[in-house]
KOLVO-995696 format. One record per atom (N, C-alpha, C): residue number from 0; residue in one letter; atom name; x, y, z. Coordinates in steps of 0.02 Angstrom, whole numbers. Layout:
% residues N
resi,resn,name,u,v,w
NUM,A,CA,X,Y,Z
...
END
This chain:
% residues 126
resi,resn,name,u,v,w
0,X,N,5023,6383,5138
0,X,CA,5026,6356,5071
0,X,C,5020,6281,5075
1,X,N,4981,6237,5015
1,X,CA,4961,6199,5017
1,X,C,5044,6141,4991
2,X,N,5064,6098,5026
2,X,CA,5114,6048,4998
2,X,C,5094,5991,4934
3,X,N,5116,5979,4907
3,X,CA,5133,5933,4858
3,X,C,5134,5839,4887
4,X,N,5095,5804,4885
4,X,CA,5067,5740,4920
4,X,C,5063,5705,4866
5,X,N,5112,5658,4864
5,X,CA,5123,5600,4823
5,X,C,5071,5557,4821
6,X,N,5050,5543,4748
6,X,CA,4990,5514,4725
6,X,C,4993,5455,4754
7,X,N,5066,5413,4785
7,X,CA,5045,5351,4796
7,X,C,5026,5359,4904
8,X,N,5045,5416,4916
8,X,CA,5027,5446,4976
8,X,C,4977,5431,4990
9,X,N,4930,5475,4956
9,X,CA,4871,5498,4956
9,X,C,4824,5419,4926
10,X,N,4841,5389,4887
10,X,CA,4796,5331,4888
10,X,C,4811,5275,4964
11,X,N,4872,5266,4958
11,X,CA,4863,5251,5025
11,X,C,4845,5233,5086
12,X,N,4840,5328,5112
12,X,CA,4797,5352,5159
12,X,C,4734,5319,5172
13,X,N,4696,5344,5083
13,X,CA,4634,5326,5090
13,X,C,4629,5261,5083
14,X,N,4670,5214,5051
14,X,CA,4639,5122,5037
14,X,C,4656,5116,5120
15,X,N,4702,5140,5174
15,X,CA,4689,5116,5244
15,X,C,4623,5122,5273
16,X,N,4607,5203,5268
16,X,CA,4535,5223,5290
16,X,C,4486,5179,5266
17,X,N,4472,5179,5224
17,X,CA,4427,5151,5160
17,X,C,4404,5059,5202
18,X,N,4464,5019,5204
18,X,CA,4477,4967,5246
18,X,C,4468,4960,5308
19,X,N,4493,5017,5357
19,X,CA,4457,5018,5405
19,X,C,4401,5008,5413
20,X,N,4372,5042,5382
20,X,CA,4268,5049,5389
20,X,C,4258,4955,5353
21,X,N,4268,4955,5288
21,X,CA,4234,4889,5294
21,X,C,4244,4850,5343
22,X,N,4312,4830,5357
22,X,CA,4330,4753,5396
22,X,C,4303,4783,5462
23,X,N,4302,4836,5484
23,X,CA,4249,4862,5539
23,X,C,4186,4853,5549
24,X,N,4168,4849,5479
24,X,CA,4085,4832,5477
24,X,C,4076,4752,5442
25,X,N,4131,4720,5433
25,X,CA,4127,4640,5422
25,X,C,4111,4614,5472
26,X,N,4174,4654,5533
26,X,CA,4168,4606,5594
26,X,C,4099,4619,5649
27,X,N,4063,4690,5621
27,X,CA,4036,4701,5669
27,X,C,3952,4666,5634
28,X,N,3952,4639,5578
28,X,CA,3884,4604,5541
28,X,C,3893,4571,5526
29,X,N,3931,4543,5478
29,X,CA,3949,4463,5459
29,X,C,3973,4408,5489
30,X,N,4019,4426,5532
30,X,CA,4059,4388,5577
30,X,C,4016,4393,5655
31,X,N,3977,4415,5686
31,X,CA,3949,4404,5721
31,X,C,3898,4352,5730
32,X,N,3906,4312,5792
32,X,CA,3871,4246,5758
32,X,C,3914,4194,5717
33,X,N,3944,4203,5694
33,X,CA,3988,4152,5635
33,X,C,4063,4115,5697
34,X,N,4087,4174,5709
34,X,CA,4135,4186,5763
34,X,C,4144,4177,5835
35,X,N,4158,4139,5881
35,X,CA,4153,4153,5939
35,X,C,4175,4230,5954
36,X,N,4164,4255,6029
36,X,CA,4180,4315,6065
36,X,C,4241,4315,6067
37,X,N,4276,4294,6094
37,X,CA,4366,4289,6091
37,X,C,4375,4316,6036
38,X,N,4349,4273,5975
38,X,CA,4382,4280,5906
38,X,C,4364,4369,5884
39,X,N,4294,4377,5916
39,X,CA,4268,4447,5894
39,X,C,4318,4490,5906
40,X,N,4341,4499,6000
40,X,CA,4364,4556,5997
40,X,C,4431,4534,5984
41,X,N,4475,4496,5945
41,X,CA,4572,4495,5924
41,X,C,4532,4546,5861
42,X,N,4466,4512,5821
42,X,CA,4459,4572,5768
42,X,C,4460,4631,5782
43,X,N,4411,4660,5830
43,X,CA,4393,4709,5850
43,X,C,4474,4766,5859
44,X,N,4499,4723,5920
44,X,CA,4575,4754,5911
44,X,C,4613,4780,5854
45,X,N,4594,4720,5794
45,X,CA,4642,4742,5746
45,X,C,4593,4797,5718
46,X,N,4548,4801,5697
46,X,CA,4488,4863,5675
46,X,C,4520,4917,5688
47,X,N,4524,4931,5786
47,X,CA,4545,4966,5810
47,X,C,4613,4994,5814
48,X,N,4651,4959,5788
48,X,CA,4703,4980,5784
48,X,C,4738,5013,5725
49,X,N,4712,4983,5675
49,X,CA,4680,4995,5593
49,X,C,4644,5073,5583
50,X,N,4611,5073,5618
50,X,CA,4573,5157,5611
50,X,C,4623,5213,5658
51,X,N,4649,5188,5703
51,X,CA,4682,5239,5727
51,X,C,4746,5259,5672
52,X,N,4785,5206,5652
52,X,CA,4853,5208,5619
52,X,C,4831,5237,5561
53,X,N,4772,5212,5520
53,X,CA,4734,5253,5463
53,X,C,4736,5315,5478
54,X,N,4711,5335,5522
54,X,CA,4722,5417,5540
54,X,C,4774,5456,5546
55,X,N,4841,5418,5584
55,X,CA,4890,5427,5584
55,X,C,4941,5446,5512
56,X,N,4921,5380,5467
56,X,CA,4938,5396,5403
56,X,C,4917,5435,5358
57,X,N,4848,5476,5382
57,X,CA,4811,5542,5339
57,X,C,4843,5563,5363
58,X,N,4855,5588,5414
58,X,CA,4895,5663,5450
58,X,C,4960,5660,5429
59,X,N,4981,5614,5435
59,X,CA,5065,5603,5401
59,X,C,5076,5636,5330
60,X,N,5038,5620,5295
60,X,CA,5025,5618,5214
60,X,C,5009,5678,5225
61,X,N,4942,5721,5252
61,X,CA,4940,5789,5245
61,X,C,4971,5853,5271
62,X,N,5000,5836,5346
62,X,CA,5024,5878,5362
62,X,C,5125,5895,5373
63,X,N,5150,5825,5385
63,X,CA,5197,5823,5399
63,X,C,5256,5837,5338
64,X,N,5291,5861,5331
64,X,CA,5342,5890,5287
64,X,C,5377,5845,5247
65,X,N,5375,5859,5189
65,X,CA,5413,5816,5135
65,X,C,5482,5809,5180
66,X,N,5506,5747,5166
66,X,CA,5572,5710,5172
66,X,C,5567,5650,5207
67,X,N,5636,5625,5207
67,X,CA,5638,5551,5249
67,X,C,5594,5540,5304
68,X,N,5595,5576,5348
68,X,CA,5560,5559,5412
68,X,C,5466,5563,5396
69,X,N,5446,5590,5354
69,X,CA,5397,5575,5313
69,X,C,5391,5493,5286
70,X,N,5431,5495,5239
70,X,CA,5409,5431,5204
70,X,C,5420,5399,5269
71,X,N,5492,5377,5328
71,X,CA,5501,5326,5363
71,X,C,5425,5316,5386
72,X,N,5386,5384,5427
72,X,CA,5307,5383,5466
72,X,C,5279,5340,5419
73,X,N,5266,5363,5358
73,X,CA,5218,5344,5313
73,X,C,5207,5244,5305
74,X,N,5284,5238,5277
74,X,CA,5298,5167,5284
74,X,C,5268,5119,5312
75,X,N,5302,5164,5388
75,X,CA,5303,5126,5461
75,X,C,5233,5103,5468
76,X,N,5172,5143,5465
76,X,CA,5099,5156,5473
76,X,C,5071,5096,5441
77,X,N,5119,5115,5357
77,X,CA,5069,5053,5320
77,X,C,5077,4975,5351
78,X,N,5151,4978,5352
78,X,CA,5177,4900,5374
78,X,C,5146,4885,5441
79,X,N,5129,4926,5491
79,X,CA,5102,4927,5549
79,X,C,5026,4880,5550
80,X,N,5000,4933,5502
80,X,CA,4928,4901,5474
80,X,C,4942,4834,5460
81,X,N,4961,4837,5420
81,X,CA,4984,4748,5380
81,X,C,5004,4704,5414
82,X,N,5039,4726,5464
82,X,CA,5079,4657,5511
82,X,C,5028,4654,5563
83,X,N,5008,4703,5605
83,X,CA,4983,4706,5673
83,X,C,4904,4698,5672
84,X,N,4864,4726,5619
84,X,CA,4796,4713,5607
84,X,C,4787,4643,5585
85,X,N,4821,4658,5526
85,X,CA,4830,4607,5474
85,X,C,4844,4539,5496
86,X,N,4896,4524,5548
86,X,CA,4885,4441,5605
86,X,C,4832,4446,5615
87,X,N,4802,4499,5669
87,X,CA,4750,4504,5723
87,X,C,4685,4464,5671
88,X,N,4677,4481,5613
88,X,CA,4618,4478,5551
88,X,C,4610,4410,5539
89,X,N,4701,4383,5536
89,X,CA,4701,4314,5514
89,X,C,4678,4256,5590
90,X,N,4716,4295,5652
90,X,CA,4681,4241,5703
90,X,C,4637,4257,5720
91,X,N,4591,4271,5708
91,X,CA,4509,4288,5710
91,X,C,4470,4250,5677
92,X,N,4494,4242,5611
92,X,CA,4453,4199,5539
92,X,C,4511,4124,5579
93,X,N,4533,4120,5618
93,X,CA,4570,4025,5622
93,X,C,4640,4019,5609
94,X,N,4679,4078,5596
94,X,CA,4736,4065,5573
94,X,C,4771,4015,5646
95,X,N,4834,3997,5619
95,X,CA,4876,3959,5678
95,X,C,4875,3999,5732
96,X,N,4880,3976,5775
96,X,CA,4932,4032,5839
96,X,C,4992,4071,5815
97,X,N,5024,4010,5791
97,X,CA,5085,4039,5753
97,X,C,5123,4119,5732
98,X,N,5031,4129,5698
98,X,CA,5009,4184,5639
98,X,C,5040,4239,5707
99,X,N,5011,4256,5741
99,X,CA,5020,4297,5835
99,X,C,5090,4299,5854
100,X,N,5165,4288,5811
100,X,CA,5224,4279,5809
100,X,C,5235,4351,5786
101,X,N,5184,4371,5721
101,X,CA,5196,4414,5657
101,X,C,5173,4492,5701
102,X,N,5136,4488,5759
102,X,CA,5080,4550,5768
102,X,C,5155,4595,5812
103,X,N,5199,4571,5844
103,X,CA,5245,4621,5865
103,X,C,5270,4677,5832
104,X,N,5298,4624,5765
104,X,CA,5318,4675,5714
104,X,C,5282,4730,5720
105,X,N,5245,4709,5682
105,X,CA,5176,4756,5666
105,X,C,5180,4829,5726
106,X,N,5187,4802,5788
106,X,CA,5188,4863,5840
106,X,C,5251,4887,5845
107,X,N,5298,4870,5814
107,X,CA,5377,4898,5830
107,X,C,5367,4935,5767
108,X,N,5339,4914,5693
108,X,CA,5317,4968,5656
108,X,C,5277,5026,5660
109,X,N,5230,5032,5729
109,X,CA,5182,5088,5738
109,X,C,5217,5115,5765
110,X,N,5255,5100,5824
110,X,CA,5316,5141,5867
110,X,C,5373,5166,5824
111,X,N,5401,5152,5785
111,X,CA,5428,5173,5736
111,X,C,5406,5214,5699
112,X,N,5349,5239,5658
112,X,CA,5299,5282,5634
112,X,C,5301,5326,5674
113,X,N,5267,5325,5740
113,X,CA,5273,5389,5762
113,X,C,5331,5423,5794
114,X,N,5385,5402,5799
114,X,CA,5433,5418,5818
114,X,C,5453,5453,5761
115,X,N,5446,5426,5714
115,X,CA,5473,5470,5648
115,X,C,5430,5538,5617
116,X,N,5371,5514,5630
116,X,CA,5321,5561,5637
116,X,C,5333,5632,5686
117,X,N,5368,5608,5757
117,X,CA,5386,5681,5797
117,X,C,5442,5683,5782
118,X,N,5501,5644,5760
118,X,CA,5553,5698,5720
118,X,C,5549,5722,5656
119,X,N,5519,5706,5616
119,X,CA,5480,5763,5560
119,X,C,5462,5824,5578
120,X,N,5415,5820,5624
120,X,CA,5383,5882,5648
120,X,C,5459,5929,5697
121,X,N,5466,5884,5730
121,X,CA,5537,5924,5753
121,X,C,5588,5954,5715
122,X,N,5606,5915,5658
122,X,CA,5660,5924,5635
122,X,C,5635,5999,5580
123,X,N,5569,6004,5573
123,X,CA,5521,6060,5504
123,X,C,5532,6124,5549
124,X,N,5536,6108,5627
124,X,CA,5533,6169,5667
124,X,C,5607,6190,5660
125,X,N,5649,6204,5649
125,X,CA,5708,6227,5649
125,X,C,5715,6269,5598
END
């Protein structure tokens, strides 16, 4: 049987996906040339890290079981995106060094996500 996926879930999901692909295809046509190589791949990383967690947050949203450990995954994923891509995006385009203070977070939020993500799934098995 099919679950019940909160409309703000499900947009979400997709504005991560959706984002992935452009700023994927910014960095890989517009910004080439514009950018030194260094600068390419901190983007590239964040791209990459951006499409995986995007995925992470579809599967979350579609498969994993209503409750806390849901939303915590869900959260975790977005803020993940936002902190950890989201530096990587800004020191690419020139941000400070500084900006590279913010990208930990960002990964203590992906580790967090999925941790919550396998006790969801753990906790649905009982």
């Amino acid at each position: 049987m099919r679950q019940h996926v909160p409309a703000t879930d499900a947009v979400l999901a997709g504005a991560a996906g959706a984002t992935a692909v452009v700023l994927g295809a910014f960095g890989a046509h517009a910004l080439r040339g514009t950018i030194g190589d260094a600068a390419l791949a901190i983007w590239h990383t964040g791209v990459e890290y951006h499409f995986w967690h995007a995925l992470a947050l579809f599967v979350a949203v579609a498969v994993l079981p209503a409750g806390r450990a849901r939303g915590v995954a869900v959260w975790s994923f977005v803020a993940g995106i936002v902190l950890f891509s989201g530096s990587l995006y800004a020191l690419a385009l020139g941000a400070p060094r500084l900006t590279g203070a913010i990208t930990p977070f960002g990964g203590v939020a992906f580790i967090v996500g999925w941790l919550a993500a396998a006790w969801s799934l753990r906790s649905s098995r009982r």
